[in-house]
C-alpha positions in Angstrom: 68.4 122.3 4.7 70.7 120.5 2.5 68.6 116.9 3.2 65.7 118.9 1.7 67.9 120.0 -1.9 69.3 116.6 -2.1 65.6 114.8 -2.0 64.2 117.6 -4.4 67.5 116.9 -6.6 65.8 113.9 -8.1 62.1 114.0 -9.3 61.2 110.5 -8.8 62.4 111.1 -4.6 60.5 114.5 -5.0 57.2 113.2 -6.0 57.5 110.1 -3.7 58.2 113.3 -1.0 55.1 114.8 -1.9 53.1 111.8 -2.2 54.2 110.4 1.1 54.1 113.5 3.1 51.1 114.9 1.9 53.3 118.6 1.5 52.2 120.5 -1.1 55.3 122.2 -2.9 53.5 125.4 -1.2 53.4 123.9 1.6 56.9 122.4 1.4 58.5 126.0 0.3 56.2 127.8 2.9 56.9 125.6 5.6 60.8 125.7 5.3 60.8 127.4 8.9 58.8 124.8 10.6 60.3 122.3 12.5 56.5 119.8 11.7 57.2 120.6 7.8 60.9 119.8 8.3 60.9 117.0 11.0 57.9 115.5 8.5 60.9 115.7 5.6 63.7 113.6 7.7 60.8 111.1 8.5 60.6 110.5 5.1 64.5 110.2 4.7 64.9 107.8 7.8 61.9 105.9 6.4 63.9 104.8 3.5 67.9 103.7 4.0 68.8 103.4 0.8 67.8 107.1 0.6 69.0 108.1 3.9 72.4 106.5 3.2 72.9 107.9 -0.1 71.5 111.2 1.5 74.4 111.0 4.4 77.3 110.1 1.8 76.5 113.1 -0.6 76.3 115.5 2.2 79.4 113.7 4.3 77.7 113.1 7.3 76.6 109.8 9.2 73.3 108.6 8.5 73.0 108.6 12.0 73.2 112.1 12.2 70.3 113.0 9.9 68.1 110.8 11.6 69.0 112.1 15.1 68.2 115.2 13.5 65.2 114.4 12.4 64.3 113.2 16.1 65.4 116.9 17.7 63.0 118.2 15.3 59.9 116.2 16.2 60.3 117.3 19.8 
């Protein structure tokens, strides 16, 4: 999941990732299958625009579109 490389890119996002989510980077690298694990990491994006918006532009997509994604995977 590109979303997940670009928020691990930078440590400060990582650890506010870890911290927020309550993932273990165990957890995070074990759970990279799981839609919970994943649906729980574009939560954390849409929770914070700046973050999704800078997220969208790197990976030339909408911001829109990663937080639709993020609702097809809580479902």
């Amino acid at each position: 999941m590109a979303a997940l490389g670009w928020i691990l890119s930078d440590e400060a996002r990582a650890d506010r990732l870890l911290a927020l989510t309550g993932l273990t980077p165990d957890a995070l690298r074990g759970g990279l299958g799981d839609s919970a694990v994943l649906g729980a990491v574009m939560d954390f994006l849409a929770a914070h625009e700046p973050d999704l918006v800078a997220a969208a532009e790197t990976l030339g997509v909408q911001p829109e579109t990663l937080a639709l994604a993020g609702r097809e995977l809580a479902r």
